[in-house]
N, C-alpha and C positions, 0 to 999 in steps of 0.2 A: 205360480211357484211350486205349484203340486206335483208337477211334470220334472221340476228341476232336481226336486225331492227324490222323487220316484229312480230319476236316473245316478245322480248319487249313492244310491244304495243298491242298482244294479253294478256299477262301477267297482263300489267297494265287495260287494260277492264276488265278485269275477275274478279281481284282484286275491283275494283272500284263497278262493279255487285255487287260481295257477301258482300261487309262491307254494304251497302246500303240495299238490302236485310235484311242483319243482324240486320239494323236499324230499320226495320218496316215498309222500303219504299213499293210501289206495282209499278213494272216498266214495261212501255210500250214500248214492242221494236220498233215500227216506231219512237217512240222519240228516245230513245237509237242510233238509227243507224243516227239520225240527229244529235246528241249531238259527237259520237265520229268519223261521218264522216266513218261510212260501209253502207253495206246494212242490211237489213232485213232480208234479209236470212240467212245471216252470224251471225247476234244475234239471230234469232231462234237454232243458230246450236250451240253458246254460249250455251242456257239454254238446250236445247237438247241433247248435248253430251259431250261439257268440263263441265259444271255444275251438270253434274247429279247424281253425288257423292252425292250431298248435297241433304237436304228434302225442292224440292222447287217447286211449283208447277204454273199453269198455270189457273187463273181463270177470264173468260170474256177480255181476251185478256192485260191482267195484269197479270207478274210474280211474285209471293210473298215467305215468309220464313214459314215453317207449322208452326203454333203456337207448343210454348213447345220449341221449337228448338233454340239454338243458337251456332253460330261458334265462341270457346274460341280463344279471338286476342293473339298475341304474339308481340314480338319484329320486327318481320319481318314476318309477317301471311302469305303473297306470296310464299317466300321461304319454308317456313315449312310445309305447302298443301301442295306445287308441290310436294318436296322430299319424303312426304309420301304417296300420289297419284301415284308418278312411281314407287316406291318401291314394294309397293301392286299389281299396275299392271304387274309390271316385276316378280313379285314372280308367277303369274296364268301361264306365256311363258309357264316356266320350264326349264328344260337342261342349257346350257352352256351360253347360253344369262341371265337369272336367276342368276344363281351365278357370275357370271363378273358383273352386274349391282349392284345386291348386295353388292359387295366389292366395289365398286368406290363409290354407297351412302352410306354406311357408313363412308366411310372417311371421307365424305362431310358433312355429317351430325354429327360425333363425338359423335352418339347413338344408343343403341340396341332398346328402347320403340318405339313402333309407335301404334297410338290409333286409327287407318284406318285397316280393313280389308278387301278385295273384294275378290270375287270372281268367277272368269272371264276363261272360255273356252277354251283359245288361245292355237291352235297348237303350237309347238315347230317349231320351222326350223332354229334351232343352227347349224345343220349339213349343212346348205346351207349356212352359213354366205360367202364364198369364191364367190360364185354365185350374195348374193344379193349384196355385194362389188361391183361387175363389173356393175351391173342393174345400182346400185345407180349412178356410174360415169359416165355411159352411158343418166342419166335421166340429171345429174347435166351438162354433157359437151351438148344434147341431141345431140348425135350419134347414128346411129341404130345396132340394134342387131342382129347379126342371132344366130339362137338357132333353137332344135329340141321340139315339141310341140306333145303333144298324146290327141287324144279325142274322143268320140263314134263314133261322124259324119264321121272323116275323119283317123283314126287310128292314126299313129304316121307319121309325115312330116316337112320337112325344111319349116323353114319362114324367112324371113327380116322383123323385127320389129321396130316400134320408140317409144321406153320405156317412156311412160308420171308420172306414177304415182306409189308405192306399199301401196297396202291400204288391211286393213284387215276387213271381213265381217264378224258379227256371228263367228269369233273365225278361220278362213281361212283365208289366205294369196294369194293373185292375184296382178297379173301384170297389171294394164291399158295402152294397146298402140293404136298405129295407126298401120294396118295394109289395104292395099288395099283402104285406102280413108278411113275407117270405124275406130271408136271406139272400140278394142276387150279389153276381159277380160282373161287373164291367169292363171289358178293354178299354182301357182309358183313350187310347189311341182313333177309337172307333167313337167317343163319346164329341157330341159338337152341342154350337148355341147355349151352352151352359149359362144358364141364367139363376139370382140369387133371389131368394123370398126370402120374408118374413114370419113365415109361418115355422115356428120351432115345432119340437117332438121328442118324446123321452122313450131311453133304452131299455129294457129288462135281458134284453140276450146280452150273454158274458163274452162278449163278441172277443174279447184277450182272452180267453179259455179255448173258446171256435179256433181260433186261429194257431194257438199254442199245438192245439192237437190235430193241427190239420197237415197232410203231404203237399200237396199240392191245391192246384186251382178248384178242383174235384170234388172238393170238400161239401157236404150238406147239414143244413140246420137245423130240418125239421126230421131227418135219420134218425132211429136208436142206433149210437155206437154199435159195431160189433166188431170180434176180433178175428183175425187172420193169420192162420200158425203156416213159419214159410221153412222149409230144408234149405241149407245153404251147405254148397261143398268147400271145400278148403279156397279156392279162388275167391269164391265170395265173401266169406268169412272175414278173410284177413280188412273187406273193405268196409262191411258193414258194424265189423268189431271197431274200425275207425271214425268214421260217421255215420252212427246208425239214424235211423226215422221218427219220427217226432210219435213219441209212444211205444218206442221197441222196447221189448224185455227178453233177453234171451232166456230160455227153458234150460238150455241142453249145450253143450260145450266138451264135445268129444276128443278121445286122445290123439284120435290121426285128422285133427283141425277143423271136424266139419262142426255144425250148427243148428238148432231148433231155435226158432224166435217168433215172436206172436208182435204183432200191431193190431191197433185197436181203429180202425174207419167208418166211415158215414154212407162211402160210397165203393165201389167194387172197384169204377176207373181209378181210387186213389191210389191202388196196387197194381193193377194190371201192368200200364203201362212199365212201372220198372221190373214184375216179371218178365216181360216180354226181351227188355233191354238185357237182362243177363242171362236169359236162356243160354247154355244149360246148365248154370250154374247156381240159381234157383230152382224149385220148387213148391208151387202151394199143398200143404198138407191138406186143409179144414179149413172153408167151407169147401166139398167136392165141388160143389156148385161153381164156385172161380177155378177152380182148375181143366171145369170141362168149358168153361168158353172161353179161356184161352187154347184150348185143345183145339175147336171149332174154329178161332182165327187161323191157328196154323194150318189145319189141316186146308181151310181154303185158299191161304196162302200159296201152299202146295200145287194144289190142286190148277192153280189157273197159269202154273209154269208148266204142266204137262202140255 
């Protein structure tokens, strides 16, 4: 019932966010996380990833509604998001998870119209539901798993795992566990012979923290944070002012649109790769150190089209 708890009261934040929003407010999440008792991080990951449906963006350290924009209320405006928020998301799965979902919201909901469309990535892995069954009971009782695992490093090999999390990146599906003291990451996809033990195991890593604060799959456990200040020109700007990165703070907010912004990482790949993606409309300031080995990819880049 702690799970039902827990999401009730994300529900009711969210809710409480967008009517306010809707109003014309401009909200500051260090007040937010004082008024509903989280953290900061946790309401940056509000407007950053269950928010981002909506057109709401991030200016001087205040989240606002784009002008022009308003969310038509309903009867029960909570209820009627969420059902077409999942609908749309469950429609990108595809396969068997797709149409089961489909059919159970529609009942629920006693409608074909839905005025949400997204369109979203997500591998399929209907055909593993039998699989992520076992992960799941294995995460909820947290007993460890053995399973057979394949990867370049080390080919395919037995492990004893302790199933923490399933969390999907960029439209993949991984396993987060412990394995050997450490933090790993699984292709779920790549994961076979999953078998269940009896042997339980207890957590001390804030693995909801790990993951609140993480970009991508890239993310590391045993890292000290450190921060990343990035220049962003007007092109960018306009997109990362709308869905920024789990940990942005913008610095700087110039008058001809451009940007200073810092994120806080475990790992260098957590940024690389979406520098590279907006070249040249990014910029790393600090550390020089990420800036000269994304220099060193380009330039061999370069180099091997001469």
């Amino acid at each position: 019932m702690a799970y039902k708890h827990n999401y009730d009261k994300i529900l009711t934040r969210l809710t409480n966010i967008l009517a306010r929003l809707n109003d014309g407010e401009a909200l500051s999440v260090k007040e937010l996380a004082e008024e509903f008792n989280v953290s900061s991080k946790t309401l940056q990951r509000d407007f950053n990833e269950r928010l981002s449906a909506f057109p709401i963006y991030q200016d001087k350290r205040k989240w606002k509604m784009q002008d022009g924009f308003k969310v038509e209320k309903t009867k029960s405006i909570e209820e009627q998001l969420v059902l077409d928020i999942m609908e749309k998301m469950t429609e990108s799965i595809g396969g068997k998870f797709a149409t089961t979902s489909h059919k159970l919201l529609s009942k629920i909901k006693n409608e074909d119209f839905n005025p949400i469309y997204t369109k979203l990535n997500i591998e399929d892995i209907s055909d593993r539901f039998d699989d992520i069954q076992l992960i799941e009971k294995a995460i909820k009782n947290k007993t460890e798993l053995e399973c057979s695992y394949e990867n370049d490093r080390e080919g395919i090999f037995r492990a004893t795992i302790q199933p923490l999390k399933i969390v999907n990146y960029e439209g993949f599906w991984y396993l987060v566990a412990f394995r050997d003291a450490y933090v790993q990451k699984y292709y779920i996809k790549t994961l076979s012979n999953i078998q269940t033990t009896v042997k339980t195991f207890t957590v001390d890593e804030d693995i909801e923290e790990l993951l609140e604060n993480s970009i991508n799959i890239w993310f590391k456990s045993d890292i000290e944070p450190f921060e990343v200040k990035i220049y962003a020109d007007k092109v960018a700007t306009k997109y990362f002012k709308r869905r920024a990165l789990p940990t942005q703070i913008i610095e700087t907010l110039s008058q001809d649109g451009t940007m200073e912004f810092v994120v806080t990482i475990t790992d260098e790949m957590e940024i690389i790769p979406i520098i590279k993606y907006w070249i040249p409309h990014l910029r790393v300031i600090e550390p020089m150190w990420i800036s000269e080995m994304i220099d060193e990819d380009l330039e061999s880049y370069l180099n091997k089209g001469i």
